[in-house]
C-alpha positions in Angstrom: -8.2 12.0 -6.6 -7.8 8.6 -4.8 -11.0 6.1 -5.0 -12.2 5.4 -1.7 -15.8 4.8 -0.5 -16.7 7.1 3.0 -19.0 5.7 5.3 -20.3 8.7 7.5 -20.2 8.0 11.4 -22.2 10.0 13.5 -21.4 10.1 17.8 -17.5 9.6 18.9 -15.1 9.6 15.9 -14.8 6.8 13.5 -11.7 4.6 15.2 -13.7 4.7 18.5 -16.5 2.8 16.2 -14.3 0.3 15.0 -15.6 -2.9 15.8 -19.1 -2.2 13.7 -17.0 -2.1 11.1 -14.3 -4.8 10.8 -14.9 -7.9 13.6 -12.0 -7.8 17.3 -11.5 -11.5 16.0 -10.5 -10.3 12.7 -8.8 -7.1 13.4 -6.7 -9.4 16.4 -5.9 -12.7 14.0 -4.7 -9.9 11.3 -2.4 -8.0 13.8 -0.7 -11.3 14.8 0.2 -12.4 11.3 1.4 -8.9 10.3 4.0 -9.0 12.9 4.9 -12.1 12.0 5.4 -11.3 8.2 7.3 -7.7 9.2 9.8 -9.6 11.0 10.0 -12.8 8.7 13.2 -13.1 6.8 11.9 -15.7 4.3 10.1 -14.2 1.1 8.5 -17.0 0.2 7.1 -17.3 3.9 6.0 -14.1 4.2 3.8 -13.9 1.1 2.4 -17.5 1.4 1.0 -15.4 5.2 0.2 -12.3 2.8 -1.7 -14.2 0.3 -3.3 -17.4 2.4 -3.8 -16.0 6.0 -4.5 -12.3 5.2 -6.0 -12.4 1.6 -3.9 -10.0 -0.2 -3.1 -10.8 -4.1 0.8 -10.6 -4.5 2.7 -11.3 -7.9 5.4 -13.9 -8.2 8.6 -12.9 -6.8 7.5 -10.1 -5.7 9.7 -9.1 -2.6 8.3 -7.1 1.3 11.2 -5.9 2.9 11.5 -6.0 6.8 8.9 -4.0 8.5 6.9 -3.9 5.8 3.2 -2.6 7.6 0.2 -3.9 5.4 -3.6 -2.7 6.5 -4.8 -4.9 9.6 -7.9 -4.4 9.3 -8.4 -4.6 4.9 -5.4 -6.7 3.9 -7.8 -8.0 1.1 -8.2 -4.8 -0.6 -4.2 -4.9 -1.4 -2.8 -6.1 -4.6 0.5 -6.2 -5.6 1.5 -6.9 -8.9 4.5 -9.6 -9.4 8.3 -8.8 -9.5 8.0 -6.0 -7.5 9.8 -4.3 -4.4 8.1 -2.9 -1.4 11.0 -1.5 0.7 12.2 -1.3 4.4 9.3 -0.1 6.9 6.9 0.8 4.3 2.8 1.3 5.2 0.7 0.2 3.4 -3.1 1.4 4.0 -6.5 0.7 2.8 -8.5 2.0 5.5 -8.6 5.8 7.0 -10.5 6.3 10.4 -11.7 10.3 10.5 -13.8 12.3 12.7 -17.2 12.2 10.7 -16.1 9.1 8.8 -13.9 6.1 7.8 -13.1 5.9 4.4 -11.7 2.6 2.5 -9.9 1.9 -0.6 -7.9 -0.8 -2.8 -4.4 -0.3 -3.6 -3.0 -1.2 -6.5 0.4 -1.7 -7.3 1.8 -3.4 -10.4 4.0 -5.3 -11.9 8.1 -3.9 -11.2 7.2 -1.8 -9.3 10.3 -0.5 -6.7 8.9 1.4 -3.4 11.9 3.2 -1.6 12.3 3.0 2.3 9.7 4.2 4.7 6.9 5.1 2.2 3.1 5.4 3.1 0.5 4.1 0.3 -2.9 5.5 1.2 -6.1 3.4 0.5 -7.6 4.2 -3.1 -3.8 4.6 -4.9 -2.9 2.9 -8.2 0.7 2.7 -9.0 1.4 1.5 -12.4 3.6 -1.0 -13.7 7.5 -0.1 -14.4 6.8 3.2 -11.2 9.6 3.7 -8.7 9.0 5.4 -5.7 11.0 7.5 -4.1 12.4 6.7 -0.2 10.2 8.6 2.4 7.5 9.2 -0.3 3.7 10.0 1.0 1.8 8.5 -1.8 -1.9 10.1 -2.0 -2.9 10.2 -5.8 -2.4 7.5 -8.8 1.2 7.3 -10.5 1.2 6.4 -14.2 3.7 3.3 -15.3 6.8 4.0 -15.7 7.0 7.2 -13.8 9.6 8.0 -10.8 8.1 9.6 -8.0 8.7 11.2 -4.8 8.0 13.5 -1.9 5.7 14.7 0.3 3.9 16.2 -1.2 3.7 13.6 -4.4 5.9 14.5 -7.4 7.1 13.0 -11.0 11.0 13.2 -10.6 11.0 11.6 -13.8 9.0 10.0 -16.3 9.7 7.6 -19.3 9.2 8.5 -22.9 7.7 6.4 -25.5 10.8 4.9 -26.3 11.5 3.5 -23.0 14.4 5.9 -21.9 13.8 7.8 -19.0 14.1 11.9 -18.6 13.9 14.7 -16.1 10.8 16.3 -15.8 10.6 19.7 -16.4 8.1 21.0 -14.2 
Protein backbone atom coordinates (compact mmCIF):
# COMPACT_ATOMS: atom_id res chain seq x y z
CA UNK A 1 0.00 0.00 0.00
CA UNK A 2 1.44 3.47 -0.91
CA UNK A 3 1.91 5.99 2.28
CA UNK A 4 0.00 8.94 1.64
CA UNK A 5 -1.87 11.12 4.22
CA UNK A 6 -5.91 12.06 2.87
CA UNK A 7 -7.17 15.21 3.85
CA UNK A 8 -11.14 14.88 3.47
CA UNK A 9 -12.83 17.84 1.48
CA UNK A 10 -16.29 18.33 1.89
CA UNK A 11 -18.46 20.82 -1.02
CA UNK A 12 -16.98 20.85 -4.79
CA UNK A 13 -14.20 18.17 -5.37
CA UNK A 14 -10.74 18.47 -4.04
CA UNK A 15 -8.83 20.32 -7.24
CA UNK A 16 -11.66 22.91 -7.23
CA UNK A 17 -10.28 23.59 -3.41
CA UNK A 18 -6.85 23.97 -4.37
CA UNK A 19 -5.71 27.17 -3.28
CA UNK A 20 -6.51 26.24 0.63
CA UNK A 21 -4.20 23.85 0.17
CA UNK A 22 -0.96 24.85 -1.63
CA UNK A 23 -0.68 29.02 -2.19
CA UNK A 24 -1.53 30.57 -6.49
CA UNK A 25 1.95 32.17 -5.83
CA UNK A 26 3.46 28.92 -5.14
CA UNK A 27 1.60 26.57 -7.35
CA UNK A 28 2.40 29.59 -10.35
CA UNK A 29 6.44 30.09 -9.43
CA UNK A 30 6.55 26.08 -9.39
CA UNK A 31 4.78 25.72 -12.84
CA UNK A 32 7.27 28.23 -14.45
CA UNK A 33 10.43 26.49 -13.27
CA UNK A 34 9.06 23.05 -14.20
CA UNK A 35 8.86 24.00 -17.70
CA UNK A 36 11.94 25.39 -17.67
CA UNK A 37 13.73 22.30 -16.24
CA UNK A 38 11.55 19.80 -18.79
CA UNK A 39 12.93 21.56 -21.63
CA UNK A 40 16.55 22.34 -20.21
CA UNK A 41 19.22 20.35 -21.96
CA UNK A 42 21.91 20.97 -19.28
CA UNK A 43 21.87 18.37 -16.30
CA UNK A 44 23.66 20.22 -14.07
CA UNK A 45 21.11 23.17 -14.74
CA UNK A 46 18.22 21.47 -14.34
CA UNK A 47 18.87 19.89 -10.91
CA UNK A 48 20.55 23.10 -9.44
CA UNK A 49 16.39 24.43 -10.47
CA UNK A 50 15.19 20.91 -8.93
CA UNK A 51 17.12 21.19 -5.79
CA UNK A 52 17.38 25.29 -5.12
CA UNK A 53 14.16 26.75 -6.67
CA UNK A 54 11.75 23.82 -6.15
CA UNK A 55 13.24 21.96 -3.04
CA UNK A 56 13.47 18.48 -4.26
CA UNK A 57 16.60 16.34 -2.84
CA UNK A 58 18.42 14.79 -5.93
CA UNK A 59 21.69 12.58 -5.72
CA UNK A 60 24.83 13.51 -7.55
CA UNK A 61 24.76 12.83 -11.10
CA UNK A 62 21.71 11.83 -11.13
CA UNK A 63 20.26 12.50 -14.74
CA UNK A 64 16.00 13.98 -15.77
CA UNK A 65 15.58 13.34 -19.19
CA UNK A 66 13.56 15.81 -21.41
CA UNK A 67 10.03 16.20 -20.26
CA UNK A 68 10.65 14.96 -17.24
CA UNK A 69 7.07 16.29 -15.15
CA UNK A 70 7.87 16.63 -11.30
CA UNK A 71 4.71 17.57 -8.76
CA UNK A 72 3.93 21.47 -9.12
CA UNK A 73 2.44 21.75 -6.36
CA UNK A 74 4.88 19.28 -3.69
CA UNK A 75 8.22 19.24 -5.39
CA UNK A 76 9.68 19.01 -1.78
CA UNK A 77 8.20 15.73 -0.99
CA UNK A 78 10.53 14.22 -3.95
CA UNK A 79 13.80 12.55 -3.43
CA UNK A 80 15.89 11.08 -5.70
CA UNK A 81 18.68 9.19 -4.76
CA UNK A 82 22.14 9.92 -6.71
CA UNK A 83 23.28 8.19 -10.05
CA UNK A 84 20.15 7.59 -11.08
CA UNK A 85 17.97 7.86 -14.41
CA UNK A 86 14.58 9.34 -14.72
CA UNK A 87 13.65 8.87 -18.48
CA UNK A 88 11.97 10.72 -21.38
CA UNK A 89 8.40 12.30 -20.33
CA UNK A 90 8.24 10.73 -17.01
CA UNK A 91 5.51 12.14 -14.07
CA UNK A 92 6.42 12.27 -11.24
CA UNK A 93 3.52 12.88 -8.42
CA UNK A 94 3.22 13.62 -4.82
CA UNK A 95 -0.13 15.00 -4.76
CA UNK A 96 -3.63 13.30 -5.87
CA UNK A 97 -6.78 15.68 -6.00
CA UNK A 98 -10.14 13.19 -5.60
CA UNK A 99 -13.70 13.84 -5.19
CA UNK A 100 -14.01 13.58 -1.27
CA UNK A 101 -10.33 14.22 -0.79
CA UNK A 102 -6.62 15.09 -1.74
CA UNK A 103 -4.21 12.81 -0.71
CA UNK A 104 -0.25 13.52 -0.55
CA UNK A 105 2.79 11.52 -0.36
CA UNK A 106 6.76 11.47 -0.62
CA UNK A 107 8.49 9.59 -3.31
CA UNK A 108 11.33 7.93 -2.89
CA UNK A 109 13.67 6.82 -5.32
CA UNK A 110 17.19 5.59 -4.66
CA UNK A 111 20.35 5.34 -5.57
CA UNK A 112 20.83 3.64 -9.56
CA UNK A 113 17.85 3.68 -10.11
CA UNK A 114 16.84 3.54 -14.16
CA UNK A 115 13.07 4.70 -14.90
CA UNK A 116 12.12 3.77 -18.63
CA UNK A 117 10.22 6.29 -20.87
CA UNK A 118 6.85 7.81 -20.09
CA UNK A 119 6.41 6.31 -16.59
CA UNK A 120 4.05 7.72 -13.79
CA UNK A 121 5.33 7.57 -9.98
CA UNK A 122 2.39 8.19 -7.75
CA UNK A 123 2.81 10.03 -4.42
CA UNK A 124 3.59 7.62 -1.37
CA UNK A 125 6.04 5.07 -3.74
CA UNK A 126 9.46 3.90 -2.58
CA UNK A 127 11.71 2.53 -5.19
CA UNK A 128 14.82 0.98 -3.96
CA UNK A 129 18.21 1.33 -4.86
CA UNK A 130 19.74 -0.85 -7.96
CA UNK A 131 15.29 -1.03 -9.36
CA UNK A 132 14.75 -0.54 -13.04
CA UNK A 133 11.65 0.36 -14.30
CA UNK A 134 10.20 -0.65 -17.10
CA UNK A 135 9.11 2.12 -20.16
CA UNK A 136 5.39 3.01 -19.85
CA UNK A 137 5.22 1.59 -16.30
CA UNK A 138 2.27 2.90 -13.81
CA UNK A 139 4.05 2.72 -10.62
CA UNK A 140 1.44 2.52 -7.53
CA UNK A 141 3.14 0.29 -4.76
CA UNK A 142 6.87 0.12 -3.36
CA UNK A 143 9.59 -1.81 -5.48
CA UNK A 144 12.33 -3.61 -3.48
CA UNK A 145 16.14 -2.84 -4.65
CA UNK A 146 17.27 -4.45 -7.23
CA UNK A 147 14.11 -5.51 -8.77
CA UNK A 148 12.99 -4.96 -12.54
CA UNK A 149 9.62 -3.86 -12.90
CA UNK A 150 6.95 -3.03 -15.21
CA UNK A 151 3.38 -2.65 -16.44
CA UNK A 152 0.27 -1.36 -15.74
CA UNK A 153 -0.67 -2.92 -13.57
CA UNK A 154 2.87 -3.08 -11.53
CA UNK A 155 4.92 -6.34 -11.99
CA UNK A 156 8.48 -7.88 -10.95
CA UNK A 157 9.85 -8.82 -14.49
CA UNK A 158 12.80 -9.79 -12.63
CA UNK A 159 14.42 -9.74 -9.49
CA UNK A 160 18.11 -10.15 -8.28
CA UNK A 161 19.30 -12.98 -6.17
CA UNK A 162 21.61 -12.76 -3.30
CA UNK A 163 24.48 -13.12 -5.31
CA UNK A 164 23.86 -10.11 -7.37
CA UNK A 165 22.85 -11.99 -10.77
CA UNK A 166 19.61 -11.29 -11.93
CA UNK A 167 16.66 -13.99 -12.91
CA UNK A 168 13.25 -14.34 -14.39
CA UNK A 169 10.60 -14.34 -12.12
CA UNK A 170 8.51 -17.16 -12.01
CA UNK A 171 5.22 -15.86 -11.15
Amino acid sequence: MRKVRRYPVEGPNALWQIYRTVSPWKGTRNFIFVQLARYCPVLSIKNWIYRRILGMKVGDHTAFGLMVMVDVFFPELITVGRNSVIGYNTTILAHEYLIKEYRLGEVRIGDEVMIGANSTILPGVTIGDGAVVAAGSVVHKDVAPGTFVGGNPLRVLERKSPEGVRGVDEG
